[in-house]
C-alpha positions as CSV (number, residue, x, y, z in Angstrom):
1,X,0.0,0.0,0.0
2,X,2.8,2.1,0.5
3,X,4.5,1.9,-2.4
4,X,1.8,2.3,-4.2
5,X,0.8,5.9,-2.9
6,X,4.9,6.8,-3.7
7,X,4.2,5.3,-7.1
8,X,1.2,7.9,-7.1
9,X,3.0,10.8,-5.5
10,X,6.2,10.0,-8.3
11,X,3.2,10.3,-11.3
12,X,1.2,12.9,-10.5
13,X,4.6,15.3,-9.5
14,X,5.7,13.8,-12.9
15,X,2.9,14.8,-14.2
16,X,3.2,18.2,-13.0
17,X,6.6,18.8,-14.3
18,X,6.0,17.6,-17.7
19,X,2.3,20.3,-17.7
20,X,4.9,22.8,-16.6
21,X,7.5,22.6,-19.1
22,X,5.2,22.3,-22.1
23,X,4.0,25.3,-20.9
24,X,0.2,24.7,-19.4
25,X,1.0,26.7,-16.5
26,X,2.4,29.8,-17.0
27,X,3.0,30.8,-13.4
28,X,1.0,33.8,-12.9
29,X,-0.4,32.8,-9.8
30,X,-3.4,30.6,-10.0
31,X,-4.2,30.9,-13.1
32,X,-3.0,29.0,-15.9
33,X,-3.6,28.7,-19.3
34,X,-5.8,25.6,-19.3
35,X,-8.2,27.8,-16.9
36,X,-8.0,29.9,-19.5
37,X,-9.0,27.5,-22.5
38,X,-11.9,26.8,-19.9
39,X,-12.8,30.0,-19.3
40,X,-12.9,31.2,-22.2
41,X,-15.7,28.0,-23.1
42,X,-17.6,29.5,-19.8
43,X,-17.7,33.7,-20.3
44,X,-21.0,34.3,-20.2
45,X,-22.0,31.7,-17.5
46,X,-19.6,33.8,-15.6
47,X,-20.7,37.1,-16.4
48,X,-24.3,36.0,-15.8
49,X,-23.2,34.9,-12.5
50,X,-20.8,38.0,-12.0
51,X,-17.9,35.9,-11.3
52,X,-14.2,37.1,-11.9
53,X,-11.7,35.5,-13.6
54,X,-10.0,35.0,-10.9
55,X,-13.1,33.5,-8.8
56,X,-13.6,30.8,-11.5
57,X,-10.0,29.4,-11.7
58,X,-9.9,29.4,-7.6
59,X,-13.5,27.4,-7.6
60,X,-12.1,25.2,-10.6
61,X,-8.6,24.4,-8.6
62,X,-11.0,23.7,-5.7
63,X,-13.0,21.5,-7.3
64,X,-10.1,19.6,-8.9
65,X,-8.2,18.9,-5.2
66,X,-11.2,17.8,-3.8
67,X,-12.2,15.5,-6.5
68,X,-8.2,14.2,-6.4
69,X,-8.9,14.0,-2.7
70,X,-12.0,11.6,-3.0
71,X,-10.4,9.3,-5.7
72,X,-7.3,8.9,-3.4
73,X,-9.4,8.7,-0.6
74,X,-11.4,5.6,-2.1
75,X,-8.4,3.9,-3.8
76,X,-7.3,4.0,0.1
77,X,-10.2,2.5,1.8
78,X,-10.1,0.1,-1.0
79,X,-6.6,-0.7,-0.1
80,X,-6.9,-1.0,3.7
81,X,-10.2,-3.1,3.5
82,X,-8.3,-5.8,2.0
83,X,-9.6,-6.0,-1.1
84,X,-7.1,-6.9,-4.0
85,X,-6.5,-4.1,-6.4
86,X,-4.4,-4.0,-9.3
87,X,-1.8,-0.6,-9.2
88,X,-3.6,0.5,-12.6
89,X,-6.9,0.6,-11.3
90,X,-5.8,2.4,-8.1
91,X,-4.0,5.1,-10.1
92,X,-7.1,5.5,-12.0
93,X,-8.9,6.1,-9.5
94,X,-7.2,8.7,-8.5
95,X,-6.8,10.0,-12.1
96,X,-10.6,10.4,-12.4
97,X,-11.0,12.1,-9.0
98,X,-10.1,15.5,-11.2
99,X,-11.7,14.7,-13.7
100,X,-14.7,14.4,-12.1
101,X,-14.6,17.0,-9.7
102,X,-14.1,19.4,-12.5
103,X,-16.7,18.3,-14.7
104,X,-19.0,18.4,-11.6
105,X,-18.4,22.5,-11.1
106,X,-19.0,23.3,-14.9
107,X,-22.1,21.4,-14.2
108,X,-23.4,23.4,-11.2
109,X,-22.2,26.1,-13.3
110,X,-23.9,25.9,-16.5
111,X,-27.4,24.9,-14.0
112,X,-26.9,28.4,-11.9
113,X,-26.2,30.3,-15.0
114,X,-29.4,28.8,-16.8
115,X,-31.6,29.4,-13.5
116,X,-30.0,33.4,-13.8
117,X,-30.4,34.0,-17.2
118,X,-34.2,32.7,-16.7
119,X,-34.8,35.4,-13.7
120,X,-33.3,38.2,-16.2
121,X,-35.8,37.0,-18.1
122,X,-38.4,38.1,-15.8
123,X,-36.8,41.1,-14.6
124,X,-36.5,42.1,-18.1
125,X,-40.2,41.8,-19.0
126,X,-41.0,44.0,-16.0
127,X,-38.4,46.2,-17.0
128,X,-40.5,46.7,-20.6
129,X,-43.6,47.0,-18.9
130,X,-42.1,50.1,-16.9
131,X,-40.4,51.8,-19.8
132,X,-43.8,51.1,-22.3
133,X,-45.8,53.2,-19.0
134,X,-43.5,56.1,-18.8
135,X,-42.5,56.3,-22.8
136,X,-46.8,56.5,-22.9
137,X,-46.8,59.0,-20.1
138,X,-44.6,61.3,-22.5
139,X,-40.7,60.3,-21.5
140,X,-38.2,60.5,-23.7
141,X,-36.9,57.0,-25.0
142,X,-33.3,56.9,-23.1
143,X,-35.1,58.9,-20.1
144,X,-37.7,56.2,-19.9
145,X,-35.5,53.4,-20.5
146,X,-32.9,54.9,-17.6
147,X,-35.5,56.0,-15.3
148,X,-37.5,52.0,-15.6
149,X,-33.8,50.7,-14.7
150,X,-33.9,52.9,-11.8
151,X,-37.0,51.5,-10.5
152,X,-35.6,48.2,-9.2
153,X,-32.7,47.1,-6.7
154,X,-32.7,43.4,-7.8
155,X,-29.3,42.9,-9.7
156,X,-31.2,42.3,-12.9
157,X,-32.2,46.2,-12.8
158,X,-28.4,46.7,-11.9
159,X,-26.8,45.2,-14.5
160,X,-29.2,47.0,-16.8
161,X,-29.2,50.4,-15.3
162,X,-25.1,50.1,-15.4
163,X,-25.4,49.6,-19.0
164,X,-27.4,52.5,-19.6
165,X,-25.1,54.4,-17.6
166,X,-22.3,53.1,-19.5
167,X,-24.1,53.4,-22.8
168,X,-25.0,57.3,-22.1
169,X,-21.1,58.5,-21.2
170,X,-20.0,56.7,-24.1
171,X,-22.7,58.3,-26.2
172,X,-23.7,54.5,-27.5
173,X,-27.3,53.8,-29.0
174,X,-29.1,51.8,-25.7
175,X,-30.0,49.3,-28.5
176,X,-26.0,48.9,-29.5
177,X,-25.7,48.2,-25.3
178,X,-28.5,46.1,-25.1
179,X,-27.1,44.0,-27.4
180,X,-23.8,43.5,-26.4
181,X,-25.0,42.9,-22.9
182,X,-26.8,40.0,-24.1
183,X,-23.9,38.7,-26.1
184,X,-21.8,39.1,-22.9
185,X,-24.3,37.0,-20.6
186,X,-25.7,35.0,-23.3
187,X,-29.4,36.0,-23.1
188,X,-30.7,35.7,-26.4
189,X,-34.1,38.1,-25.2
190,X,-31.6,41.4,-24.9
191,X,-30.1,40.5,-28.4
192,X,-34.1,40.2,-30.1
193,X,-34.8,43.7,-27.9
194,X,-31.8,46.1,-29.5
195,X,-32.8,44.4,-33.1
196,X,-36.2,45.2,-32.2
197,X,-35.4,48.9,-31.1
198,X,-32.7,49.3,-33.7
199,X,-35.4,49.1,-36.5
200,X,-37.7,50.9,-34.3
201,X,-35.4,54.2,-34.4
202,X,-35.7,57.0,-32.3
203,X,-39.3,57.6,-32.6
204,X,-41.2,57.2,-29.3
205,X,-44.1,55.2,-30.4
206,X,-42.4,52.4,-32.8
207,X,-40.0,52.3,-29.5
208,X,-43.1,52.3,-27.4
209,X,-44.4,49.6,-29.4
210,X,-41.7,47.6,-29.5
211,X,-41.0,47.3,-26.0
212,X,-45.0,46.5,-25.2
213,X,-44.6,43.8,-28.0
214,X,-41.4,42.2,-26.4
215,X,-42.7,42.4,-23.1
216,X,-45.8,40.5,-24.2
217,X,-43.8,38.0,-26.1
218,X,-41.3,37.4,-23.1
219,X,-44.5,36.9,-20.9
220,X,-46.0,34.4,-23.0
221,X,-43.0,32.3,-23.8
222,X,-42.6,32.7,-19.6
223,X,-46.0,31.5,-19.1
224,X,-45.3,28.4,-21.2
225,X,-41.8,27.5,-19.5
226,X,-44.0,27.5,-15.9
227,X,-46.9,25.5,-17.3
228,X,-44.0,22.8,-18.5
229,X,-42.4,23.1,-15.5
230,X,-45.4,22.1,-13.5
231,X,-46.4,19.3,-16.6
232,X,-43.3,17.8,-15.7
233,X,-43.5,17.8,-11.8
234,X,-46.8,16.4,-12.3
235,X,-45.5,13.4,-13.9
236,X,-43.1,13.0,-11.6
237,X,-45.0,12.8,-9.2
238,X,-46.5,9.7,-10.6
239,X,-43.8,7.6,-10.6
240,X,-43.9,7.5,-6.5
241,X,-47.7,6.8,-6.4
242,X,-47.5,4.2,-9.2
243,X,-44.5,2.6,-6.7
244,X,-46.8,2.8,-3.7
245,X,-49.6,0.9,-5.9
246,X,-47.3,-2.1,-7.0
247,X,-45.4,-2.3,-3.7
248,X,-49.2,-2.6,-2.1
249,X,-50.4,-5.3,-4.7
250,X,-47.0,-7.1,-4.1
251,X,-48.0,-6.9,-0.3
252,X,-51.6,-8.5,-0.9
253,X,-50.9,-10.8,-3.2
254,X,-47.6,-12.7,-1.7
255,X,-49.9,-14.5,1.5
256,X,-51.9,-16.2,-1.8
257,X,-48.8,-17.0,-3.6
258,X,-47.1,-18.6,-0.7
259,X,-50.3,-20.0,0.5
260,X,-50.8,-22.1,-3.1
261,X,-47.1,-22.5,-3.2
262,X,-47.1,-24.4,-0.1
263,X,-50.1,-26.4,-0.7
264,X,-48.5,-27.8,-4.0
């Protein structure tokens, strides 16, 4: 057992050094260029979540040690419980730890960033419905659009107002920031808004118009995702109760059977 966790230590410091001198780590602190690569695959989960660079490749490292942890610390208890083992198996075991520690995170990942991009969703047909009231109460578009973002404190409303803001000192179309924002999160509503509004113009009412028709849109295709949502709960529900039903016809039905199977 010993020898083979020095065999293990010799590896993966082997390992190390040969990662180092083809140069995957570039020894910039903890960041290195396959973080990088993966990072790169994972921008807009991570500016959906509001997660730095520096944030991801800490939780990534993380989640790699720990996952190296558990495939060493089974490969162990396999080891001490007497179980015979083969070296190669062991040291796959503690291969895949990593392996699947880090595809575990950019699973949770991808789930929380989904689950936010759906609640910008929300936020964002709210966010229409206020700037349709004050651009028909006689705003200007950029003053309704900025005062509607200043309306909430959720950081849906923040991300938006901030673009504004951002969009305004730069002297950038809203439409032109709209759609970037959604190219930088990856919500596909924000991109269909600024096309919508770029062909609208300036004009208040085709802007009006626009936003009332995108808010309606957003609400219905919102609607439909909860009515699934609860479809599919529903059905999942029946899998317990249909269970329960053969579990209790098992439970009547075995005194018969062992009653004619001991009569025969």
């Amino acid at each position: 057992m010993m020898w083979t966790a020095l065999a293990g230590a010799v590896c993966g410091f082997g390992g190390l050094l040969i990662l180092r001198h083809i140069g995957v780590f570039d020894g910039d602190g903890v960041r290195s260029r396959l973080s990088h690569r993966i990072l790169r695959s994972r921008q807009s989960d991570c500016a959906i979540l509001r997660t730095s660079p520096d944030g991801f490749t800490a939780m990534l490292f993380v989640w790699l040690i720990c996952g190296a942890g558990c495939g060493g610390s089974l490969s162990l208890i396999v080891l001490t419980s007497g179980v015979p083992l083969p070296g190669i198996i062991s040291l796959g075991l503690v291969a895949c730890g990593p392996i699947g520690g880090a595809a575990l995170f950019l699973e949770r990942l991808s789930k929380s960033a989904e689950r936010a991009r759906r609640t910008f969703s929300y936020a964002l047909s709210s966010y229409l419905d206020l700037a349709s009231v004050l651009l028909a109460g006689g705003a200007g578009s950029e003053t309704a659009l900025i005062a509607a973002a200043a309306t909430g404190d959720s950081w849906s409303f923040r991300m938006i107002r901030e673009t504004l803001e951002t969009a305004r000192a730069g002297r950038t179309p809203s439409w032109r920031a709209f759609g970037d924002l959604g190219r930088r999160i990856g919500v596909v509503d924000l991109e269909r808004l600024a096309g919508s509004m770029q062909l609208a113009g300036e004009h208040g009412a085709k802007v009006r118009l626009s936003l009332a028709t995108q808010a309606d849109a957003l609400r219905t295709r919102q609607i439909g995702e909860i009515e699934a949502d609860a479809q599919a709960a529903t059905e999942r529900m029946g899998v317990p109760t249909v269970l329960l039903f053969v579990g209790f016809i098992a439970l009547l039905g075995y005194p018969a059977l062992d009653l004619v199977v001991g009569q025969m």
